[in-house]
C-alpha positions as CSV (number, residue, x, y, z in Angstrom):
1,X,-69.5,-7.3,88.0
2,X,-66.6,-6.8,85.6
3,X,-63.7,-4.9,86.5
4,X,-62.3,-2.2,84.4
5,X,-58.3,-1.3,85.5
6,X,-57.8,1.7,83.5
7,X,-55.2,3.9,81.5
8,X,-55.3,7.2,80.7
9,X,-53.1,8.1,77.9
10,X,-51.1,11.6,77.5
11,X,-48.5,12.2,75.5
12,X,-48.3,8.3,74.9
13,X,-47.8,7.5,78.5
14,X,-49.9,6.2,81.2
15,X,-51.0,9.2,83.2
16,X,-54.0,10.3,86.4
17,X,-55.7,13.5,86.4
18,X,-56.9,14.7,89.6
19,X,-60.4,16.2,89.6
20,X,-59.8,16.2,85.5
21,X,-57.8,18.8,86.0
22,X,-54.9,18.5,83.4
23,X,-52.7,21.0,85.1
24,X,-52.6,18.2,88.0
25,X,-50.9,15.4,85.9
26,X,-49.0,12.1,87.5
27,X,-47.2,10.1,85.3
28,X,-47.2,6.7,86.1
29,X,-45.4,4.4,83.1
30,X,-43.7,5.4,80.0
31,X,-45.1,2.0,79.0
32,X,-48.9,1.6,78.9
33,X,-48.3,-1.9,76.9
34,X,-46.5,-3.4,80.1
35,X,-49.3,-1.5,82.1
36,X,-52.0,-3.6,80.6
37,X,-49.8,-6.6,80.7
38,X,-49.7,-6.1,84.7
39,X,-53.4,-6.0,84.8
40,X,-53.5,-9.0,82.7
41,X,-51.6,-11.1,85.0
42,X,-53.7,-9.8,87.9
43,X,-56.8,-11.6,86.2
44,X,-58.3,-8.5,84.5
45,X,-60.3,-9.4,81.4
46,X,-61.6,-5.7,80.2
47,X,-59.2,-2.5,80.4
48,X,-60.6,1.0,80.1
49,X,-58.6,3.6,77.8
50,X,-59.0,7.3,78.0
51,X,-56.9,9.5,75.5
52,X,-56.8,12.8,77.4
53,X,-55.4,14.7,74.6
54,X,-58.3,13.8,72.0
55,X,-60.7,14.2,74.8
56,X,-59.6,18.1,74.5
57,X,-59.6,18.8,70.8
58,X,-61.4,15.4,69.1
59,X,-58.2,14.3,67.4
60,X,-56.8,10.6,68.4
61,X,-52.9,11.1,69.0
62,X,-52.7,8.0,71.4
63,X,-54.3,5.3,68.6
64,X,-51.3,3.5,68.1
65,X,-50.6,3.1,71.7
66,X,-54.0,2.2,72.2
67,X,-54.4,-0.4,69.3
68,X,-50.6,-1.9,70.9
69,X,-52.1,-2.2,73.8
70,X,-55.4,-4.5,72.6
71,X,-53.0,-6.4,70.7
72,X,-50.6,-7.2,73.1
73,X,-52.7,-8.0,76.0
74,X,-55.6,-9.9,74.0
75,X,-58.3,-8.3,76.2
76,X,-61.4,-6.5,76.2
77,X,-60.6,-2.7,75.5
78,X,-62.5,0.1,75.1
79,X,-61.7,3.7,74.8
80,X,-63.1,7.2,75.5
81,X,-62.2,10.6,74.9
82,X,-62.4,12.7,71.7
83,X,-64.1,9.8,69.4
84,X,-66.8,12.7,67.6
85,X,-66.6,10.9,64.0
86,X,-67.3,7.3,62.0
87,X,-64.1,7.4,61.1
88,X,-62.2,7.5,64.5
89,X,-64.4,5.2,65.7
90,X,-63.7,2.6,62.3
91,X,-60.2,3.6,63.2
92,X,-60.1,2.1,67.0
93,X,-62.3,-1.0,65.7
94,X,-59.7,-1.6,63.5
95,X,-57.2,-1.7,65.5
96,X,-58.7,-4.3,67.7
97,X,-60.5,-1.9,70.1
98,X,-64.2,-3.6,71.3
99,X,-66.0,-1.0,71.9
100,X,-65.8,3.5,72.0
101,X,-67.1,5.3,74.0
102,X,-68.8,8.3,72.7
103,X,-69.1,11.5,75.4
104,X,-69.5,15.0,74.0
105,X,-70.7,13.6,70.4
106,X,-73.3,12.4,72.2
107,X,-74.4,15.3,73.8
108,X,-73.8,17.7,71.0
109,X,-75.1,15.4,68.2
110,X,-77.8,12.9,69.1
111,X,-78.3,12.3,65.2
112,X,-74.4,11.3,65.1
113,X,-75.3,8.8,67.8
114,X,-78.0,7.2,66.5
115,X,-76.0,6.5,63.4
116,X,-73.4,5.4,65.2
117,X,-75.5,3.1,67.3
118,X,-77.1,1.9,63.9
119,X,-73.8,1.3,62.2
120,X,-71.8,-0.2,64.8
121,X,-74.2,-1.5,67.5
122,X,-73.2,-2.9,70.9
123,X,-69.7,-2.1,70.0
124,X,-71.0,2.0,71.1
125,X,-71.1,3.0,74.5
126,X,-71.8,6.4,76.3
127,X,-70.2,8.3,78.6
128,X,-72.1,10.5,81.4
129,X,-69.3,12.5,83.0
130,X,-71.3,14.3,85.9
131,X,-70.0,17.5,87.4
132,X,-72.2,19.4,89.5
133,X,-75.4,17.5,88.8
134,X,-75.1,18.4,85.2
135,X,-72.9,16.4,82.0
136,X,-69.6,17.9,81.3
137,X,-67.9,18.1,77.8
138,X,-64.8,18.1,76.0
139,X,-62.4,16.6,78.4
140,X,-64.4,17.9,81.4
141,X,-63.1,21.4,80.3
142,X,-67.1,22.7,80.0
143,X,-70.3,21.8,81.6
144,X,-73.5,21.2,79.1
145,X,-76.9,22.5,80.1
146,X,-78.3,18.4,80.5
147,X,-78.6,17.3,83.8
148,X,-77.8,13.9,84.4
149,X,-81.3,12.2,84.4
150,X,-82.3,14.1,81.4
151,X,-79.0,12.9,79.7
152,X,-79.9,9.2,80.4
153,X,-83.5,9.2,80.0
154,X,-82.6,10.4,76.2
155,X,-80.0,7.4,76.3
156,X,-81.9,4.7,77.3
157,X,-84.7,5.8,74.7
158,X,-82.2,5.8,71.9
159,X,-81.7,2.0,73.2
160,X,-77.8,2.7,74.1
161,X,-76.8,-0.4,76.2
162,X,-74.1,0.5,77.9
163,X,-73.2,3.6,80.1
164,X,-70.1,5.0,81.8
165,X,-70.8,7.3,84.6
166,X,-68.2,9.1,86.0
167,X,-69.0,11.6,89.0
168,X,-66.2,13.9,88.4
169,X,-65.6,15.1,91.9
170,X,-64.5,11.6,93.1
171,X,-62.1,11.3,90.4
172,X,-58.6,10.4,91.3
173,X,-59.7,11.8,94.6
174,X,-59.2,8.8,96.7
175,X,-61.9,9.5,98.9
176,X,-64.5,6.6,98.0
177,X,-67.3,6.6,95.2
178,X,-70.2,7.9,94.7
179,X,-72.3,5.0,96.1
180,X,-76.0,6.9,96.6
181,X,-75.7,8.1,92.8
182,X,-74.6,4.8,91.4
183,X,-77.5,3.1,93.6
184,X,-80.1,5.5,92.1
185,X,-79.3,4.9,88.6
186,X,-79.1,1.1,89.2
187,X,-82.6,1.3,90.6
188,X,-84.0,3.5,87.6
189,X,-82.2,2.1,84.5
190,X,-81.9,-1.1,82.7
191,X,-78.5,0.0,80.5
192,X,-75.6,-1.9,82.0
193,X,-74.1,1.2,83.8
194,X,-70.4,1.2,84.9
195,X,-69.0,3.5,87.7
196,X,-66.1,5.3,87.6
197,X,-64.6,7.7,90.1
198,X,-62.9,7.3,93.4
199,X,-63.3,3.3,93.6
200,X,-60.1,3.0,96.4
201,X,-61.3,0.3,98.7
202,X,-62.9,-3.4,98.2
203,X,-65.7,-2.2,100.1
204,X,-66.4,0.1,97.5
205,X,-66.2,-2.6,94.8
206,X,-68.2,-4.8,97.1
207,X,-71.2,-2.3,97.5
208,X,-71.3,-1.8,93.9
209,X,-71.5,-4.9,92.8
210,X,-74.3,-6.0,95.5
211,X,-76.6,-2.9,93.7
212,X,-75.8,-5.1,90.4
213,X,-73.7,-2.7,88.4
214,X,-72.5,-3.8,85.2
215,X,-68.6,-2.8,86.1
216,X,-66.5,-0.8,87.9
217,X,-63.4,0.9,86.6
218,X,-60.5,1.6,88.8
219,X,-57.8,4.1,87.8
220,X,-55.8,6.0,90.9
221,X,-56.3,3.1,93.5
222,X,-54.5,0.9,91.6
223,X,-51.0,3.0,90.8
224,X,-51.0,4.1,94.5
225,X,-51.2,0.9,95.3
226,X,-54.4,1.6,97.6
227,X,-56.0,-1.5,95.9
228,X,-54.9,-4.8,95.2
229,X,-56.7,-5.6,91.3
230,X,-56.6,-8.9,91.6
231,X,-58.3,-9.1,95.1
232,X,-60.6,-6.7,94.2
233,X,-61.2,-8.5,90.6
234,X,-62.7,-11.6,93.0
235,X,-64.7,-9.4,95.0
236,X,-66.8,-8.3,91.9
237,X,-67.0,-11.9,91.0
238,X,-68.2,-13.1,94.5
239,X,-72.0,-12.7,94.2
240,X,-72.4,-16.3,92.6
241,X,-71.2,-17.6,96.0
242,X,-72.8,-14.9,98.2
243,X,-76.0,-16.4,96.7
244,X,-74.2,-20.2,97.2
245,X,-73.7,-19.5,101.0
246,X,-77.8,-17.2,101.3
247,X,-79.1,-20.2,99.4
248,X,-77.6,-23.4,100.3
249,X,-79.0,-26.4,98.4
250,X,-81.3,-29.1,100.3
């Protein structure tokens, strides 16, 4: 299981919501470059970028920051939040991004997706922000009228790989993740799904990675300091030697 260490980007610094509600903003780094830098040198491979503000109004003020950031760190990036046009996402490519992630386009405009996925491929992701049972929308701020199993069903039929499901009441909440949701969509579909949302402990990282999840991001834990990343970056790798030590050769 891959781990994703994330940054969320307001204002061109590294910032946590709480809830997604903007009005409860920390500040962590005036410096999301050295940010990614850190997780780098913990052993992260893959960093997950949010920018809040184009999450809100579609527009992509933290790009530069963003595109620094792939560059500087030479990882895996990928970013949400606000990408509703080929352009933004030609934009973030460009700049060294791997792949968008594509939220309230892809509830609003399924033929925009399917283009998208056309064009661009596995480089497309979705996002399945989950409030209340149901998907919400620009930057959280509204709640669609999909439930989440409609939302996916009409995902996986579209043939979108790779989904990032965020239960929106765990966010930034530091109480644990949602571990019977992300179970249940392991067990139904076969898109690489990646939970996000109150992963704060190695157990959790542990349990998710023994349902088979593609990834795991971690956002809060990790600025509190409630979770080492590089201990919890071997814990998602351990399941070749779980399987070592259940399965010892003759």
């Amino acid at each position: 299981m891959i781990i994703f260490p994330a940054i969320d980007l307001y204002d061109k610094k590294a910032v946590r919501l709480f809830k997604g509600d903007y009005r409860e903003m920390t500040v962590y780094s005036d410096s999301p470059v050295q940010v990614a830098l850190d997780f780098k040198r913990c052993g992260a491979t893959h960093i997950h970028t949010v920018d809040l503000e184009g999450a809100k109004d579609g527009t992509t003020p933290n790009l530069s920051v963003i595109a620094d950031v792939a560059k500087e760190s030479g990882l895996f990036v990928e970013v949400g939040g606000g990408i509703r046009s080929e352009s933004a996402i030609d934009a973030y490519l460009s700049a060294g991004v791997s792949r968008v992630i594509l939220g309230t386009a892809a509830v609003n405009n399924e033929n925009f997706l399917k283009a998208a996925v056309s064009r661009f491929g596995d480089a497309i992701a979705v996002g399945a922000d989950v409030k209340d049972g149901f998907i919400a929308i620009k930057g959280w701020l509204e709640k669609s009228e999909l439930t989440l199993d409609d939302f996916l069903d009409r995902m996986q039929i579209i043939g979108i790989k790779s989904i990032i499901c965020t239960d929106i009441s765990k966010d930034g909440a530091m109480c644990g993740t949602n571990l019977e949701l992300y179970r249940k969509l392991s067990q139904k579909y076969g898109m690489n799904i990646t939970a996000s949302g109150g992963v704060s402990s190695l157990d959790d990282v542990r349990q998710l990675r023994e349902m088979g999840l593609y990834g795991a991001i971690i956002g809060k834990a990790y600025y509190t300091g409630t979770i080492d990343l590089k201990a919890a970056i071997e814990v998602a790798k351990c399941v070749d030697n779980d399987n070592k030590e259940n399965n010892p050769m003759p």
